[in-house]
Each structure stands twice: as structure tokens, then as C-alpha cells.
C-alpha positions as CSV (number, residue, x, y, z in Angstrom):
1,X,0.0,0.0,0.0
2,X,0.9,3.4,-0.8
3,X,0.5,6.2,1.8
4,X,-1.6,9.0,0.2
5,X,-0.5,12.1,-1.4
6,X,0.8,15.1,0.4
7,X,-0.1,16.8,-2.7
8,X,-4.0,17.6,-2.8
9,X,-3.7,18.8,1.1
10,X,-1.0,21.0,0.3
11,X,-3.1,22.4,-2.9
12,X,-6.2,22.9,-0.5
13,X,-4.1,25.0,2.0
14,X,-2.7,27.2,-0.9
15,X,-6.4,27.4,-1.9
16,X,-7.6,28.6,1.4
17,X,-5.1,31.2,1.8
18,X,-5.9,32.7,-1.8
19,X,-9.4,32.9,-0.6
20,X,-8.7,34.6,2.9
21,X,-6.4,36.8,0.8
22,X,-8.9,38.4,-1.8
23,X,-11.8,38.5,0.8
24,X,-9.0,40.7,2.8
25,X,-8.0,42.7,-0.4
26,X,-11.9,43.4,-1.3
27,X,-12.8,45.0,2.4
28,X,-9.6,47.2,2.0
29,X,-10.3,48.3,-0.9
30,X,-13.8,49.1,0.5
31,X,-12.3,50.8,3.5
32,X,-10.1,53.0,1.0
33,X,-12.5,53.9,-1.3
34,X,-16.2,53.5,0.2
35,X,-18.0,56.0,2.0
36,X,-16.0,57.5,4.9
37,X,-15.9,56.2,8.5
38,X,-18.9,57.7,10.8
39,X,-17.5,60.7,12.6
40,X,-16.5,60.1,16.6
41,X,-17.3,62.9,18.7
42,X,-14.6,62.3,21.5
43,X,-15.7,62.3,24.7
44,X,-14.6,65.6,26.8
45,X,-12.8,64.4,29.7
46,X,-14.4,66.8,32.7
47,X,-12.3,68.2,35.6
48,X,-12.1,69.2,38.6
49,X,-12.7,73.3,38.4
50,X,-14.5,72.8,35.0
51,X,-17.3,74.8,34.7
52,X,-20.2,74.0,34.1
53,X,-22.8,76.9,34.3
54,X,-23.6,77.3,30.6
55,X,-24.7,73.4,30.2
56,X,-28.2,73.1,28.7
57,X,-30.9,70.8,30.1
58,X,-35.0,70.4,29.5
59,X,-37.0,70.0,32.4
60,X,-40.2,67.9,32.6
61,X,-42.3,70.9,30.3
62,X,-39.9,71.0,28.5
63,X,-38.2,74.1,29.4
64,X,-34.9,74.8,28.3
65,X,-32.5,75.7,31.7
66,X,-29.3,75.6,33.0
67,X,-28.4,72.7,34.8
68,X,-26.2,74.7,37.3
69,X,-29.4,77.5,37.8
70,X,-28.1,76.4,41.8
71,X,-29.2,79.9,43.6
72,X,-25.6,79.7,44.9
73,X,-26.3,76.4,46.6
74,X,-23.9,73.6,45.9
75,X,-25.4,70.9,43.8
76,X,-25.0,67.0,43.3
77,X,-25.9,65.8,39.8
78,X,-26.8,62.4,39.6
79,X,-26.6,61.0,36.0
80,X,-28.0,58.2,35.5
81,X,-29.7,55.9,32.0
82,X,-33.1,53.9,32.6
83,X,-31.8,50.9,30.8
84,X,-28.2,50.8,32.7
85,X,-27.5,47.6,35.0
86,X,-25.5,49.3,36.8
87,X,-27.5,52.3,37.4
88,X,-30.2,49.2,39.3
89,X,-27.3,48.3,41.4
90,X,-27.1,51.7,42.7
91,X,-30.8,52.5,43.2
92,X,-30.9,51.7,46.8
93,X,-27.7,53.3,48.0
94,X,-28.9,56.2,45.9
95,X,-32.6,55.6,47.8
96,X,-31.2,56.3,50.8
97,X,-28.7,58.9,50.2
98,X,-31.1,61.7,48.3
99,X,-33.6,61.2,51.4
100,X,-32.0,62.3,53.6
101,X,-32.1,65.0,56.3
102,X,-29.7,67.9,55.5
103,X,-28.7,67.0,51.9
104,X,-27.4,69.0,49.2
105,X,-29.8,70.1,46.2
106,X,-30.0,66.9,43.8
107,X,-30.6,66.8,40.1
108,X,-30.8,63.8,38.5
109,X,-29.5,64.0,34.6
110,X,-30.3,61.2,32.0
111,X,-30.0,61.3,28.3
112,X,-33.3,59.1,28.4
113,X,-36.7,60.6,27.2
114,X,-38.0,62.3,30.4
115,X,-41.3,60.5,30.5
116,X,-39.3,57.0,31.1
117,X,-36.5,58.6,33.3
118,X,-39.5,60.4,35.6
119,X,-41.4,56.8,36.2
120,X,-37.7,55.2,37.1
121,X,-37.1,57.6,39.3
122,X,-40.3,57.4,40.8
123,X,-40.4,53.3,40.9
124,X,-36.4,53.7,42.9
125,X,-37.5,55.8,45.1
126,X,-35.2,58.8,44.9
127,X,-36.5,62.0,46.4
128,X,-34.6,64.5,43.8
129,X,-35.1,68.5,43.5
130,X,-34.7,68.6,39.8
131,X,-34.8,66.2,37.0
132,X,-33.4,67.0,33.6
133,X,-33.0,65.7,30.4
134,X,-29.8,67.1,28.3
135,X,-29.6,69.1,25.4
136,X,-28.7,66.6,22.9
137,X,-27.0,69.0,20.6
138,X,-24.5,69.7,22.8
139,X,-21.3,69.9,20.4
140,X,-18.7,70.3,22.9
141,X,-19.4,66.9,23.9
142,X,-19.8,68.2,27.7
143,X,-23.5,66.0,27.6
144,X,-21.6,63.1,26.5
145,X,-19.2,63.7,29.7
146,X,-21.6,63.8,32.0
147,X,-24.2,60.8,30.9
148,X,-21.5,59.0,29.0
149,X,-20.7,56.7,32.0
150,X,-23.7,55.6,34.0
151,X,-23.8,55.4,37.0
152,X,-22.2,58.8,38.0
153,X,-22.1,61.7,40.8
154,X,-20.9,64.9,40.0
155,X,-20.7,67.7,42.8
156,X,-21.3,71.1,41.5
157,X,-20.1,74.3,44.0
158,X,-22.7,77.3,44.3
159,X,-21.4,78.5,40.6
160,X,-21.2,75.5,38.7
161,X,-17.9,74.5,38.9
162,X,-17.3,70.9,39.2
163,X,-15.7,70.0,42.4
164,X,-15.7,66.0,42.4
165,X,-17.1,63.4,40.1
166,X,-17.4,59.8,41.5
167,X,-19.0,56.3,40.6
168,X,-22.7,56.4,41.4
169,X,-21.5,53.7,44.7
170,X,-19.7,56.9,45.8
171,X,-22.6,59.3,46.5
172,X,-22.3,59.2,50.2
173,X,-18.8,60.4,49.6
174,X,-19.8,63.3,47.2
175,X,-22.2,64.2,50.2
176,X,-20.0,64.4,52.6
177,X,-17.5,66.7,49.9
178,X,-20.2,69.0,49.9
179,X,-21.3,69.4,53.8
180,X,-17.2,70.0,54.2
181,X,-17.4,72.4,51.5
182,X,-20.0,73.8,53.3
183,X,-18.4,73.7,56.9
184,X,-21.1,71.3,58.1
185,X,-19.4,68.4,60.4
């Protein structure tokens, strides 16, 4: 007996690579001469002292405002997205934190229609002063900063200035930046 052929394996291996090597050459060519890539806004890193007293927002009638319209008081900005996991992890930390007694103004920010984002709120519990949904053609890609990462806390001073911005878990901490702020024990 003869042991088979190296030959038509060899020829089928060759084959496959000529195949893998026009499909390649097809979607380059594609990529260099088709329609150009969609357009990436980048995502504007916020910092601390950044203001952010011109940001626009809607409220529930549909109002345009400012989100930081504070009256000089500081203010914690809760942003948060009805279909984020991670913002239902939070819900009862963030349950217990915006009732409490003594606690800073709180304005919950979503890039989710209002309707949906006022009956989540409602079904967590929150007790917030303010809810807002953000102007979505914001082109300095500050609304992307702030509802870009769900869930987050962002603690506004009495001008608008951000002061600290923290995971959503964090809120007792951003709390606690603001009564210090504030002198309060």
C-alpha cells in the first residue's frame, strides 16, 4: 500500500489562503474607497474646576434651563440611563442617600426621554429636587461627559464649577464633599 498524497492537502491549504487573501483585499479596498468612517465625537474628559454653568438641560415641560441655575447652593448631579444595569445596582444606595435629612440640592440627569426617566425615578424611590433631560446638541461633547458613564455623581459648587465626580456607589462620599465644603461636620 501506498501512503496517500501530500499533494491535494497541500493544494487545498494554498487554496484557502488565496481565498482569505482576496476577501482581505476586497474590504480594504472598500475601506479606502467607500464612504468614509462615521465621525467620533470624543468624549470631553471633565475636571475638577471645570465649569459648568452654561450646560443646557430640558425640564419635565420642557423648558430649556441651566443645569447649574443652583441659587448659589452647591449641587450633586446624579446622572444616570433607565436601561443601565449598573444604574439598578445603585438604586438603593442612591434611595437612601437623596432622602436624607440635610442634603445637598439633587438633580438627576439622563439622556433618556424624560417621561421614562421620571417613572424610574419614581419606581427607585429617589427624592430628587430637579430632574433633567440634556440638550442633545451639545457639540462640545460636555452631555456626553456627563451621561456618558452611568452610574455617575458629580458635585457642583454654588457657581457650577465641578468640584468632584465619583461612581454612582460613591454618593455618600460626594455628600460628605459638599457638607465639608460647606463647613457642616
Amino acid at each position: 500500500m501506498s501512503e496517500p498524497s501530500a499533494r491535494p492537502k497541500r493544494w487545498m491549504l494554498v487554496g484557502g489562503l488565496v481565498v482569505v487573501a482576496v476577501v482581505q483585499f476586497s474590504l480594504l479596498t472598500k475601506q479606502l474607497t467607500g464612504a468614509p468612517a462615521p465621525r467620533r465625537i470624543p468624549v470631553r474628559v471633565l475636571m475638577q474646576g471645570d465649569t459648568l454653568a452654561q450646560l443646557r438641560a430640558f425640564d419635565s415641560a420642557g423648558k430649556a434651563i441651566t443645569v447649574s441655575s443652583t441659587n448659589g447652593r452647591p449641587t450633586l448631579l446624579l446622572a444616570f440611563d433607565t436601561s443601565c444595569v449598573w444604574c439598578d445596582a445603585v438604586a438603593s444606595t442612591w434611595r437612601t442617600s437623596t432622602g436624607a435629612a440635610g442634603r445637598p440640592r439633587l438633580v438627576g440627569i439622563t439622556k433618556s426621554p424624560l417621561a421614562a426617566a421620571q417613572r424610574y425615578v419614581t419606581a427607585k424611590g429617589w427624592q430628587l429636587d430637579a430632574l433633567y433631560q440634556l440638550d442633545r446638541s451639545d457639540q462640545l461633547g460636555v452631555e456626553r461627559a456627563l451621561v456618558g458613564k452611568t452610574p455617575w455623581v458629580f458635585v457642583l459648587d454654588g457657581v457650577g464649577r465641578l468640584q468632584l465626580q465619583e461612581h454612582g456607589a460613591e454618593i455618600d462620599r460626594a455628600i460628605a464633599t459638599i457638607a465639608l465644603s460647606a463647613g457642616k461636620p
